[in-house]
N, C-alpha and C positions, 0 to 999 in steps of 0.2 A: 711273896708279895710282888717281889721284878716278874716273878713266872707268870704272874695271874693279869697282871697290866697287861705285859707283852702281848700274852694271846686275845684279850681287850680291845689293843691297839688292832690285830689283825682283823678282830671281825669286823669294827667298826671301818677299817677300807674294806675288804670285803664286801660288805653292805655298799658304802659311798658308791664302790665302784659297779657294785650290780647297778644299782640306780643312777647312774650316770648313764651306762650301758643301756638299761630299761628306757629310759627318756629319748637317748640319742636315739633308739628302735621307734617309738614311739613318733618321735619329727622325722623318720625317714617314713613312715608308713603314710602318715601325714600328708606329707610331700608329694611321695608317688602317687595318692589316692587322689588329692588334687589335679598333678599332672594329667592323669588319667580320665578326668572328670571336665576337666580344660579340653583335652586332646575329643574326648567323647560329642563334648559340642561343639568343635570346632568342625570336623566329619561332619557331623548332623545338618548344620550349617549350610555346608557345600554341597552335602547332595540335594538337601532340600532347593537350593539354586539353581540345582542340575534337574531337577522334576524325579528326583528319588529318594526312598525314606529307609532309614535304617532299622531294622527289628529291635526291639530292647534287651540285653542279653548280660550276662553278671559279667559286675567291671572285669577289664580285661582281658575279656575275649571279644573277637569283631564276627560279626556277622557279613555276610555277603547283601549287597545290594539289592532291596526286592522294587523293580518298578512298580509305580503308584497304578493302582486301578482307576478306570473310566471313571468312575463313578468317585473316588478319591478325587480326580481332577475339578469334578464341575463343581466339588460341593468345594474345591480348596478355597482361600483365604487369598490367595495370591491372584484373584481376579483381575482382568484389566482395570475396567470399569465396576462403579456399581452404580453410575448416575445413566440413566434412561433418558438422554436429552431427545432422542429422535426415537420414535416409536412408528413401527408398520403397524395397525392393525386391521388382521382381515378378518373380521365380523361375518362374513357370509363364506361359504364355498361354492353357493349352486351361482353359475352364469349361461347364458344364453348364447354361447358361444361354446366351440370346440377345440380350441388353438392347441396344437398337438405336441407344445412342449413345455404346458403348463403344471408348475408345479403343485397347484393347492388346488386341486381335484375335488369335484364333489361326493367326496367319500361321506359325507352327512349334510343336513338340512339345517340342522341347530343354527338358530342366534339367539345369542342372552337375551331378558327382558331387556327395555329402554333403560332403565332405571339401575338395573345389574351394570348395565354397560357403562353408562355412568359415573358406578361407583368408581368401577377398576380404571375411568380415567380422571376421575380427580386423586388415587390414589400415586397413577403417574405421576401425575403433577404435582403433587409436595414430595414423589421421591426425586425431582426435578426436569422432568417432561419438558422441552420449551416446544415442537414438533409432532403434530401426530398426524401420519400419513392413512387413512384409509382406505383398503382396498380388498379386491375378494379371493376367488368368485368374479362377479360383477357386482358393485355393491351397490349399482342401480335397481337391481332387481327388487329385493328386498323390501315392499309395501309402498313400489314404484319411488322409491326411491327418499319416501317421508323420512323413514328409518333413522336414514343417512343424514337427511339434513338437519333434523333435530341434532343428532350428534356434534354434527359442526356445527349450528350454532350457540348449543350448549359449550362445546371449546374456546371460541374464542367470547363470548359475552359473558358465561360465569365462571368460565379459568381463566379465561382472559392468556389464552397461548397466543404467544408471539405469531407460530404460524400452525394453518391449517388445511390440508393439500387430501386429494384423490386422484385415485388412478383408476380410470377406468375407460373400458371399449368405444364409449361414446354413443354404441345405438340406442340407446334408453332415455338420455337427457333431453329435459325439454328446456322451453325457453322459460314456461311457468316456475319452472325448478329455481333457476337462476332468477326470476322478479324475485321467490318468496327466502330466497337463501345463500345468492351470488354477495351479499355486503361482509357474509361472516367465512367466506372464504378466500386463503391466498393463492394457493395455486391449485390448477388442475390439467392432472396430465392425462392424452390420450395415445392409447396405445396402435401405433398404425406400424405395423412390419412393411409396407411395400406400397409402392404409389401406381401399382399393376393390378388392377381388382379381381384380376384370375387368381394372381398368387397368394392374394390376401383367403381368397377364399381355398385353396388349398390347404393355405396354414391353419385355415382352420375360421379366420375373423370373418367371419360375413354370418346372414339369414335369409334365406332365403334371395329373393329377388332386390333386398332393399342394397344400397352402396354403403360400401364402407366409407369413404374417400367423400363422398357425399356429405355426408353427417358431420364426419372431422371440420369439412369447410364451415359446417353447418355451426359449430361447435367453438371453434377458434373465433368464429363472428362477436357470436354469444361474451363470450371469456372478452371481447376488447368492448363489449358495449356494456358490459355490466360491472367493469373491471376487475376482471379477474386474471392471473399471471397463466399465461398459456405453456404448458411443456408439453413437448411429444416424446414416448418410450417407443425405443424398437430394439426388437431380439433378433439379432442375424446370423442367420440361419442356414441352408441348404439352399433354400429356393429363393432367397434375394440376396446372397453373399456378391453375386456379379452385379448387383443393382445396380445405378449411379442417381441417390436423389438429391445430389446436391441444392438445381433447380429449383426444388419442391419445397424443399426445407427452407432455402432462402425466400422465399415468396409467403411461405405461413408464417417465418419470425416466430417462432415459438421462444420462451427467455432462456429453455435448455432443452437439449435432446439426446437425453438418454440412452443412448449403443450398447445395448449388452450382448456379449459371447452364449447364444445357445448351449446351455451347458447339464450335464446329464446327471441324476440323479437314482436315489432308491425308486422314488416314487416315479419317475420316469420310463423306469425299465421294463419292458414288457415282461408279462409272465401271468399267472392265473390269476392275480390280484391288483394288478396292472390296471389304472385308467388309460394310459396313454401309452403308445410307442415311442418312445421321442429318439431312437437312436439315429432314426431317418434324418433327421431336426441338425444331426451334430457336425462342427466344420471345425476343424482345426486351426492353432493357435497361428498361423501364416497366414494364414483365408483371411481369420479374423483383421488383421495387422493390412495385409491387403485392399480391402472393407474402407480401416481408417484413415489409407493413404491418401485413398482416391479420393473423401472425404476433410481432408486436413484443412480449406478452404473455408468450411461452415464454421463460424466462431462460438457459437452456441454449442456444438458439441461434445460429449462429455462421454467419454467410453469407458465402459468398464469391463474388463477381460474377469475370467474365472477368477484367477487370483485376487483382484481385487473386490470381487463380490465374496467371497468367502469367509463368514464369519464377521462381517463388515454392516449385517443391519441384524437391528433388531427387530424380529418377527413377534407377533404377538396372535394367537388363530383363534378361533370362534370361542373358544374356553377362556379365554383370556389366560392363556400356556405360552410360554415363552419357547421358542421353537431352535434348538439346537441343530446345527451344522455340519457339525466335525467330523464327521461319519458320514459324509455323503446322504445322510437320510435327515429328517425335522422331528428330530426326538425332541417332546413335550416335557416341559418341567411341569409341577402341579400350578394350578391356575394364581393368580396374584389374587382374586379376590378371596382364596383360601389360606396362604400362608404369606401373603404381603410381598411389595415388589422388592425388597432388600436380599431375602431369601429367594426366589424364584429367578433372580436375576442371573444369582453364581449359577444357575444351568443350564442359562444361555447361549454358552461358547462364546458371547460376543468382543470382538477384539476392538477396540476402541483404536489402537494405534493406524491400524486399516482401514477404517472407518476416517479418519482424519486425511489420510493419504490419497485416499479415492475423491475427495471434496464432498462428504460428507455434511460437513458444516459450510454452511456458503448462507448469501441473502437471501433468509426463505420468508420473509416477511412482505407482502407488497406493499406497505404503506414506507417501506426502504427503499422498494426496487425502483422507483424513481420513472416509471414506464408513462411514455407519449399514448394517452388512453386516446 
């Protein structure tokens, strides 16, 4: 009977203690498997902060870092933006000019119907639009220019946009333009590289026998008698980096003037598919700097170097394609009127924090700009 108990007693610790054993194994596995699962997203975490994603691989072992693909980037989540306050859209490519370092070449004819085009800008606008810049091409051209004005006064009368601007060469505008459509617009800028009518035509701006410089004055009249906010754009360049228009600028008062860095692209570079040469076109980041020295005096001024134009606007092209950057070339997302501006936006490369830095955002309303009409 003592014999039988005894060995009783041992199996029963025995047992106790497998199962003690068993349980303590059990919260160590536990624990580590956690730790492990902790430590796992904790990595995940910081590469994904660092623009890198980890393979999936059975708990612990680590895999090596794979950088993200191009194409992982635009569709990622970690976009700057995704509100479209300021929109370019250039509705046409074909212009009437030649200017030898332009980028949005007439590689097609396409414009959307009126009504298509429409759509994709009222779709802007409740993805939060307050800005639509349009420009081409020459967006004069385009059925003398009706096109166009329809568009803007459909902007600001049934979206009712804060503001509503174009850019364009200026040879095409008339005065009738401005009676039947100057009240729905805020600013308008023209584009004049040089107050030298040789050089302008070199660059490419003229036709024939008519003035560029001409028209501009012609133009600037217009824009103060029908109230409209005057800006002048110039690209500086090779052949007017030695310019001095201070003079000039001063005496047209335009509300900004625009200075950009000739700057070189895909679509720029010659070769068999090549619209343009522009390497001729390109000065360096001193010239540039040089340029704005001489210049410092015009308060209107507003320069922008490569850097700051890069990835800094949002393009939008004849598809209504949001037009990417980052590669030096304008890789087209699919249109917004086919997958919506929410989606089409992440592959836009657009940086919003650059955009802000450059003055971006500024008075683009002229019922604000407060101007001595």
């Amino acid at each position: 009977m003592c014999e039988r108990s005894e060995r009783q007693f041992l199996n029963n610790v025995t047992m106790l203690t497998s199962n003690q054993v068993g349980f303590a194994a059990m919260l160590m596995q536990f624990c580590f498997k956690n730790v492990n699962s902790f430590l796992a997203a904790l990595l995940g975490w910081i590469l994904r902060v660092s623009g890198t994603q980890v393979q999936q691989t059975p708990l612990g072992k680590i895999s090596r870092p794979k950088t993200r693909t191009r194409e992982q980037k635009e569709g990622s989540s970690t976009q700057l933006t995704s509100t479209p306050s300021s929109v370019n859209y250039h509705f046409t490519r074909q212009c009437n000019y030649k200017c030898g370092f332009c980028f949005h070449t007439a590689k097609t004819s396409f414009v959307l119907p009126i009504e298509e085009a429409k759509r994709g800008l009222r779709l802007l606008k409740e993805a939060g639009m307050e800005k639509v810049n349009f420009s081409g091409g020459e967006p004069f051209v385009h059925e003398r220019g009706n096109f166009l004005g329809e568009l803007v006064r459909y902007c600001k009368q049934e979206l009712q946009l804060p503001s509503v601007s174009i850019v364009s060469n200026g040879s095409l505008i008339t005065e009738t333009w401005f009676q039947k459509y100057g009240d729905y617009l805020d600013i308008l800028a023209v584009s004049c590289d040089s107050f030298i009518e040789d050089t302008n035509k070199v660059i490419g701006r003229g036709q024939g026998k008519k003035s560029h410089l001409d028209k501009l004055h012609k133009v600037q009249n217009w824009c103060r008698e029908y109230k409209v906010a005057f800006k002048i754009n110039s690209v500086i360049n090779t052949y007017n980096v030695d310019e001095d228009m201070c003079e000039q600028i001063n005496a047209l008062n335009p509300v900004r003037w625009k200075v950009f860095h000739c700057q070189l692209n895909e679509e720029k570079k010659a070769g068999k598919n090549s619209l343009r040469e522009a390497e001729k076109f390109i000065i360096s980041d001193q010239q540039f700097q040089d340029f704005l020295d001489r210049h410092q005096s015009v308060k209107c001024l507003v320069p922008e170097s490569n850097q700051r134009m890069r990835d800094s606007y949002l393009i939008l092209d004849e598809y209504m394609r949001f037009l990417d950057c980052r590669e030096g070339r304008k890789d087209p997302s699919k249109s917004i009127l086919d997958i919506g501006v929410e989606e089409a936006i992440k592959f836009s490369g657009f940086d919003e924090k650059m955009f802000l830095i450059r003055g971006g955002k500024y008075v683009w309303s002229k019922a604000d700009m407060k101007l001595d009409w």
